[in-house]
C-alpha positions as CSV (number, residue, x, y, z in Angstrom):
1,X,72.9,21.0,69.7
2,X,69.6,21.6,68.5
3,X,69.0,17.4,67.4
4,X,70.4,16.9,70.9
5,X,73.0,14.3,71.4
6,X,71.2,11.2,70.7
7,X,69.8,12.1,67.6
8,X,73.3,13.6,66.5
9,X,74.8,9.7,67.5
10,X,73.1,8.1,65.5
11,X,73.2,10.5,62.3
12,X,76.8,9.8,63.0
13,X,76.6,6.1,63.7
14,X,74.4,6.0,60.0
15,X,77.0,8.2,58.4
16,X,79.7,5.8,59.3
17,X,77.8,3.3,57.9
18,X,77.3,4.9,54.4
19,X,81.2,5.3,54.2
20,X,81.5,1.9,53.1
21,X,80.2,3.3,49.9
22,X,82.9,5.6,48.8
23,X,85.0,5.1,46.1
24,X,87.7,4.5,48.0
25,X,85.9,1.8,50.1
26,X,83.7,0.4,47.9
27,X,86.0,-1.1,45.1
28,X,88.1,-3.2,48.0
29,X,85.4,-5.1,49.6
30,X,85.5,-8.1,47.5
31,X,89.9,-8.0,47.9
32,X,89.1,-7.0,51.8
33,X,86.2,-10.4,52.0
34,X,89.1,-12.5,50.7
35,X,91.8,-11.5,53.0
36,X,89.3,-11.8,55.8
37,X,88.4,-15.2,54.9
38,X,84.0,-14.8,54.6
39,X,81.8,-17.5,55.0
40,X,83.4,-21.4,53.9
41,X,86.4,-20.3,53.9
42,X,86.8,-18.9,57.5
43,X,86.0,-22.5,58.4
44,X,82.6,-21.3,59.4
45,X,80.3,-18.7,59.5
46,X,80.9,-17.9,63.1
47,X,84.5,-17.8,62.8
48,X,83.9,-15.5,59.4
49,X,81.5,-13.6,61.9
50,X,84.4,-12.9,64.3
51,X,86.7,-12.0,61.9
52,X,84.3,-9.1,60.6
53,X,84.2,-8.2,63.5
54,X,87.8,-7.5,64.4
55,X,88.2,-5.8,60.7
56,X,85.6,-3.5,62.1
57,X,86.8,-2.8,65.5
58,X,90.4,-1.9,63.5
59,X,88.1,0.8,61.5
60,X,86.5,2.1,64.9
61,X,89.8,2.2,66.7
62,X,91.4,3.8,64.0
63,X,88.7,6.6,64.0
64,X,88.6,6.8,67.7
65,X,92.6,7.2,68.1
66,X,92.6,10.0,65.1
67,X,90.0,11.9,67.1
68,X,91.5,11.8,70.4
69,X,94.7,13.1,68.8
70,X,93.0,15.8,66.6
71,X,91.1,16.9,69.7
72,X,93.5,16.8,72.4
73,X,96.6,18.2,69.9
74,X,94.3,20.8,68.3
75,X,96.1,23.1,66.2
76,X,99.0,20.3,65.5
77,X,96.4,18.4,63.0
78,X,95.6,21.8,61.0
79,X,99.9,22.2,60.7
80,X,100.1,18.9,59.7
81,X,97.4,19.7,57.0
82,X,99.2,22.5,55.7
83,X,102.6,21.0,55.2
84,X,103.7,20.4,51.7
85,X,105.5,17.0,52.4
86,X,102.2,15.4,53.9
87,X,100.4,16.4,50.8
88,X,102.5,14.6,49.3
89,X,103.0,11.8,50.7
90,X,99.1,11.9,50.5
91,X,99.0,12.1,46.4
92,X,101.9,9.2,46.1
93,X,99.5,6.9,47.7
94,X,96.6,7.5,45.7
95,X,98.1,7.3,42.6
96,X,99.4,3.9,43.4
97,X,95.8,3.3,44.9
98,X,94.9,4.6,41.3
99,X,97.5,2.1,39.5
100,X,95.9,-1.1,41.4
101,X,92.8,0.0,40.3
102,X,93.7,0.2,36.8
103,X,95.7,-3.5,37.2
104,X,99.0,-1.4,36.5
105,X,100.5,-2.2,40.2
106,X,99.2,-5.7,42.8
107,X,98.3,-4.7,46.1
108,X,98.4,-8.3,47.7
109,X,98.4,-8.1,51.5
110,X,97.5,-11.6,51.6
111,X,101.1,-13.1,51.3
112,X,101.6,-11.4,55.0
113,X,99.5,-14.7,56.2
114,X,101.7,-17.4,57.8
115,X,101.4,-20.6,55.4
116,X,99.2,-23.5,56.6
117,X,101.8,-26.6,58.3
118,X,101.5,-29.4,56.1
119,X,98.3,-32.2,56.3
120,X,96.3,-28.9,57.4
121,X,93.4,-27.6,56.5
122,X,94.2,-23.3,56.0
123,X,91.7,-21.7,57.4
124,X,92.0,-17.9,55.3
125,X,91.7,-15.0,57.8
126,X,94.6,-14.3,60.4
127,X,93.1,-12.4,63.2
128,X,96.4,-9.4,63.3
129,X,96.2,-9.5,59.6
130,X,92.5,-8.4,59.3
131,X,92.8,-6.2,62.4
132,X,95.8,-4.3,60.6
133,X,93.9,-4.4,57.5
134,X,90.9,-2.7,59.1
135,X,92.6,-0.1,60.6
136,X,95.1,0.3,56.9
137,X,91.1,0.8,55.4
138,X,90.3,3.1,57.8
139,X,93.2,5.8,56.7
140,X,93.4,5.0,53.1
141,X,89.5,5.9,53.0
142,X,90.5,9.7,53.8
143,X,90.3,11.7,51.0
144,X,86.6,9.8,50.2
145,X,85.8,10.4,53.6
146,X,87.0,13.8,54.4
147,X,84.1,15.7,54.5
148,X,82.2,13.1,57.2
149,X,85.6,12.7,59.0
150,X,86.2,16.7,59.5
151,X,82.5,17.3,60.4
152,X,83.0,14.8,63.0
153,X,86.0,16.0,64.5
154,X,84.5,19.7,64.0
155,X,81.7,18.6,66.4
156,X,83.9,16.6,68.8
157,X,86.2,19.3,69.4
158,X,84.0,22.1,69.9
159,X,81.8,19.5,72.5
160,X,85.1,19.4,74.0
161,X,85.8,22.9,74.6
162,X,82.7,23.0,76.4
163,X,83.4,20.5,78.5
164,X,81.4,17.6,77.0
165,X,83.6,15.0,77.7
166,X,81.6,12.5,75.7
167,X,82.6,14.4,72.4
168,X,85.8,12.3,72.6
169,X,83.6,9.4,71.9
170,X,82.3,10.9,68.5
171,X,84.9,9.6,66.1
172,X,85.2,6.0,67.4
173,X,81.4,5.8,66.9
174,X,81.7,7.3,63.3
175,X,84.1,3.8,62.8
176,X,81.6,1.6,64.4
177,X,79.2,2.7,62.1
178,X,81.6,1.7,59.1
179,X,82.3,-1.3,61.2
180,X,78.7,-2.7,61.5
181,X,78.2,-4.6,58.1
182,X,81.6,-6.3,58.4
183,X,80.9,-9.4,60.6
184,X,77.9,-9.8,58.5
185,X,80.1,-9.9,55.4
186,X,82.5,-11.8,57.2
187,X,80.0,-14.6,57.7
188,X,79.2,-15.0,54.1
189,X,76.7,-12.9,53.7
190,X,75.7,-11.4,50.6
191,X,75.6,-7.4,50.6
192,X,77.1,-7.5,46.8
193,X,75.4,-7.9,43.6
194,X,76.7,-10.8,41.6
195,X,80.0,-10.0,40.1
196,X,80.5,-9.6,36.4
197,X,82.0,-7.6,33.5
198,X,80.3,-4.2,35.4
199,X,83.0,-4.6,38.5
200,X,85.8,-3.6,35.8
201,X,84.3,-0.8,35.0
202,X,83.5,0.5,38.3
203,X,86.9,-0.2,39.0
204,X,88.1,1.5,36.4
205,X,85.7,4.6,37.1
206,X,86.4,4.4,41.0
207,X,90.7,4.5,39.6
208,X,90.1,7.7,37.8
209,X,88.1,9.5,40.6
210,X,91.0,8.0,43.1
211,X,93.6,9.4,40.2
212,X,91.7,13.0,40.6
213,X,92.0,13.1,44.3
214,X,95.9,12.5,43.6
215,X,95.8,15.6,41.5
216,X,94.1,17.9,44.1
217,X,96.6,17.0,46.7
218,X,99.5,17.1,44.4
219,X,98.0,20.2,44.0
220,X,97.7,21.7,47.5
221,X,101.3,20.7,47.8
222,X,102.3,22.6,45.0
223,X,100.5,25.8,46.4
224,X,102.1,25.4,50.3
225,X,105.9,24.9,48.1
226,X,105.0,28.1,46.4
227,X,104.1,29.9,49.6
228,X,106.9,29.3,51.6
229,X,109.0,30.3,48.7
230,X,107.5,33.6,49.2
231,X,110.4,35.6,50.6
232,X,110.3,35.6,55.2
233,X,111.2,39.2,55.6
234,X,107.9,40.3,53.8
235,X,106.1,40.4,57.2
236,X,109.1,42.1,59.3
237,X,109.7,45.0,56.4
238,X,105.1,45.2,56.4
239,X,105.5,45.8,60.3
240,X,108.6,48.3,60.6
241,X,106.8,50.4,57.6
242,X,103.4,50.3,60.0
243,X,105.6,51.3,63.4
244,X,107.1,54.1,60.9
245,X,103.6,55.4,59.6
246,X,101.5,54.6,63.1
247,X,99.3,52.7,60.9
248,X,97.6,49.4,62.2
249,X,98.3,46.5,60.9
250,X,95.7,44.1,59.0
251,X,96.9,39.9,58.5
252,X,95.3,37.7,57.2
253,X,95.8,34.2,57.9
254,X,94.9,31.7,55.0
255,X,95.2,27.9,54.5
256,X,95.2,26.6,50.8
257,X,92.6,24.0,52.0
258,X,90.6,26.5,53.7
259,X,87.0,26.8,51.7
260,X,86.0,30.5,53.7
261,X,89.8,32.0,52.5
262,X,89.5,30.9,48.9
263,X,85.6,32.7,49.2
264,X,87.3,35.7,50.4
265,X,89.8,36.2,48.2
266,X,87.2,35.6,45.1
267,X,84.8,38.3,46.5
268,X,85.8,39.6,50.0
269,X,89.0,41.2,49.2
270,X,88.0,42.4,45.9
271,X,85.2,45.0,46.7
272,X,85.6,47.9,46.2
273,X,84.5,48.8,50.3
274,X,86.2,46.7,51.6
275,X,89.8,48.0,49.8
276,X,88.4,51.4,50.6
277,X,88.5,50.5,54.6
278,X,92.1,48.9,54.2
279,X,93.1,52.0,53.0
280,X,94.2,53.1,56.4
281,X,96.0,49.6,57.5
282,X,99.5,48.5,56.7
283,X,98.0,45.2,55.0
C-alpha cells in the first residue's frame, strides 16, 4: 500500500520475469525452445514469435486461474496444502523431475506433435502443444517459485477483502512477467550463452536442488501422516476435563508448513512466562 499500486505492478510484473531463472525453469528452456519450434525452425521468426507468445500466455493463464481459485476458495487452498496425499503427489514429481535431470528418466513431450504428411515441409511448434506446455511449466515451477507465488496471492487476497477488485488481476500479471521473454526466444533470439560441457553440470546441480525439494515435501507429508495418527478423542477428553475444572481452554492451530508456528514452538511455547500464563488454561 505504501509503493501504491503501480509501483507494486510492476515489482510484480519484474518478479515474474526473474522466475524464468529458477532451477526449476531454467534447466528446460533449451528442451521448452525445441518443442516450441524458435527461430528456422518455426518456419520463421514471426511464426517462432507467435508461438512464444502462446507458451507465455499458457504461463499467465495458468497464474491467473490459480489466483482466482486461491482467492475466491480461500481457506480450501491452505487444506489442500496441508493434506498428506498432495505432498505427495508433489515429491513423486520432483523426483522424476530430478531423474530427467540426472538422464535417469526421458521427458519427451515432443512425440505428442502430429507427424508432418508426406512431401511436407514440418514446421516444429504445434500451437495446443506449446500452449499446454506453457501452462505444464507454469505448475511444475512451484516449489522454485513458491515464495514469489504466495507473496502474490498473499497480496491479492487481502486487496480483495478490501474490496479492490483489481487484486484479482495480480497473479495473471505475475505470469505475464514470466511470459515476456518467450516470443523473443521463440523468434530465435539468443538469451543463452553458447552451450557446452557447463550445461551438464548445471543440470546436474539444478537435479540435486530439484531432488532436495523432493525431500522437504516428502517430508511435510510424513509430518501431516504422523499428525493425523495422533489419536481424535485428544481434543474431546481436553474439553470435558476444562467443562469439569471451569478452566478456559487454549488451542493452538498449527500447519507443518507454517514458518510463524515452527518460531513458536522453538521459542514461544518454551518460555518460561509464557508456561507460567497457561497455567490456568486447559491447553
Amino acid at each position: 500500500a505504501r509503493l501504491g499500486m503501480a509501483a507494486t505492478t510492476l515489482l510484480i510484473v519484474l518478479g515474474g520475469l526473474g522466475l524464468n531463472l529458477t532451477p526449476c525453469v531454467l534447466p528446460l528452456i533449451p528442451v521448452n525452445l525445441a518443442i516450441i519450434g524458435a527461430g528456422a525452425r518455426a518456419g520463421s521468426k514471426g511464426r517462432g514469435f507467435v508461438l512464444g507468445g502462446i507458451y507465455g500466455l499458457g504461463m499467465a493463464l495458468s497464474y491467473g486461474v490459480l489466483g482466482l481459485t486461491v482467492v475466491l476458495t480461500g481457506a480450501k487452498f491452505g487444506a489442500l496444502n496441508s493434506s498428506p496425499w498432495f505432498n505427495v503427489a508433489i515429491a513423486l514429481v520432483f523426483i522424476v523431475l530430478a531423474l530427467a535431470m540426472f538422464d535417469l528418466v526421458t521427458i519427451d513431450l515432443s512425440r505428442f506433435q502430429r507427424p508432418a504428411p508426406a512431401g511436407v515441409k514440418r514446421k516444429s511448434g504445434n500451437p495446443i502443444l506449446v500452449f499446454f506446455m506453457g501452462c505444464v511449466a507454469a505448475l511444475l515451477a512451484g516449489a522454485c517459485v513458491a515464495p514469489v507465488v504466495i507473496s502474490v496471492l498473499l497480496l491479492a487476497g487481502n486487496l480483495y477483502a478490501q474490496g479492490v477488485f483489481v487484486g484479482l488481476l495480480l497473479p495473471f500479471l505475475l505470469g505475464l512477467g514470466m511470459a515476456l521473454p518467450w516470443p523473443f526466444a521463440g523468434a530465435g533470439l539468443a538469451f543463452l550463452p553458447p552451450p557446452g560441457r557447463w550445461m551438464t553440470w548445471v543440470k546436474y546441480a539444478f537435479g540435486l536442488i530439484i531432488l532436495l525439494f523432493s525431500v522437504y515435501y516428502a517430508r511435510e507429508a510424513w509430518l501431516l501422516f504422523r499428525a493425523e495418527n495422533t489419536p481424535a478423542h485428544v481434543l474431546s477428553q481436553k474439553l470435558e476435563e476444562a467443562v469439569k475444572t471451569g478452566k478456559p481452554v487454549f488451542i493452538d492451530f498449527w500447519a507443518t508448513w507454517c514458518k510463524n508456528c515452527r518460531a513458536m514452538e522453538r521459542t514461544t511455547f518454551p518460555d518460561a512466562g509464557v508456561r507460567k500464563r497457561l497455567e490456568g488454561f486447559m491447553v
